[in-house]
N, C-alpha and C positions, 0 to 999 in steps of 0.2 A: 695949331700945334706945329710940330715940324717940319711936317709933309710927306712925299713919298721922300724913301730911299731904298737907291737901286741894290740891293745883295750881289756879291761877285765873289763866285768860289774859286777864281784865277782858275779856271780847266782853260787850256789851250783850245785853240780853235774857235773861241765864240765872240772872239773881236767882230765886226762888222754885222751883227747877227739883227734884225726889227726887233725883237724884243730882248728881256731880261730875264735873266733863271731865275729871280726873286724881287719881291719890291717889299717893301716894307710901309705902310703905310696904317696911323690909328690905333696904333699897338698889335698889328696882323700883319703875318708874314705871309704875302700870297707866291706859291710855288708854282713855275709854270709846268706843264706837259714834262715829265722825264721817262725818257728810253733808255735802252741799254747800248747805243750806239758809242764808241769811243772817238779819241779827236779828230781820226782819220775815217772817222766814216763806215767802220765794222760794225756791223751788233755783234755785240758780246751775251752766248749763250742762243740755245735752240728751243728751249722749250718755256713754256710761261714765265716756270719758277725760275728758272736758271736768269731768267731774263729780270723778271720781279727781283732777284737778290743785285741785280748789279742796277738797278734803278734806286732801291732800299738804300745801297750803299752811298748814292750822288745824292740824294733827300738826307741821309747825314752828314756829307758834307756843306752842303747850303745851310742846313739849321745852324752845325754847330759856325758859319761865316756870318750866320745872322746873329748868334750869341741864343742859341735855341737848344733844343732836344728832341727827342723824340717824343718825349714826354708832351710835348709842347703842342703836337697834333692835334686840331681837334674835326679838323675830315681831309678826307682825301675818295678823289674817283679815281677809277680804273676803268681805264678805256683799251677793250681788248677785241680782236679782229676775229675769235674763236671760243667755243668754250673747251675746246679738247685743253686737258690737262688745268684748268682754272683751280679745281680744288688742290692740285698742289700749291695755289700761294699761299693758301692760308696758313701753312707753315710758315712760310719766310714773313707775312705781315706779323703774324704771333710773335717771332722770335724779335723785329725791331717794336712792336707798338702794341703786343700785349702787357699784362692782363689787362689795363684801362685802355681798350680799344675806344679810337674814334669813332665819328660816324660817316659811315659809306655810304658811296653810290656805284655800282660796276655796271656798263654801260659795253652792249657788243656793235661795234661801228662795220663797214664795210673796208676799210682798210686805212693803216697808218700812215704818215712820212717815214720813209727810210725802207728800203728792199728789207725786208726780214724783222723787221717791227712787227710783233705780236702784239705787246703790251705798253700802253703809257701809262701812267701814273701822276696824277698834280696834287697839291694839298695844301692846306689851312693850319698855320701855326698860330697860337696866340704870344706874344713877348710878355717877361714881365716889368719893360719898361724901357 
């Protein structure tokens, strides 16, 4: 078939970067790790959720550069450094990826890239063509 292709949501700052915020490959959209870090290297937000809603918000913009949704999810992991405040995502995953929730994996690691990364985020879209 066609092969990979690489997804590029134009965010500033990710020129020269080893990998790609998305590839597309077999009709699957694989998303890499997303933080709340902005171009310059802030994270955006202090606590899980706060941070989960501006990760939520860069996963719709890749989908919809991939020609996707959110609908289109079918898993995604959460790789989080703590569980203080975790049950607050389930809010913010409800509000982009309810009621047909994907399937998860949430995973607590010893620590992220980025000073002030709590939480990353990756995920599995399927395309419809």
């Amino acid at each position: 078939m066609g092969g990979k292709r690489v997804v590029d949501p134009g965010w500033p700052g990710t020129s020269g970067l080893t990998y790609s915020q998305a590839v597309v490959e077999g009709g699957l959209l694989f998303v890499s790790g997303l933080n709340s870090m902005d171009a310059e290297g802030r994270v955006q937000g202090e606590t899980l959720a706060e941070q989960a809603e501006v990760i939520y918000r860069k996963l719709g913009e890749i989908l919809a550069a991939a020609g996707a949704g959110f609908d289109d999810v079918v898993k995604t992991t959460d790789y989080v450094t703590d569980r203080e405040g975790y049950r607050e995502t389930a809010a913010v995953r409800a509000r982009y990826l309810g009621p047909d929730f994907p399937a998860a994996t949430g995973v607590v690691v010893k620590e992220l890239f980025g000073r002030g990364v709590r939480i990353e985020i990756d995920a599995i879209a399927v395309l419809d063509g």
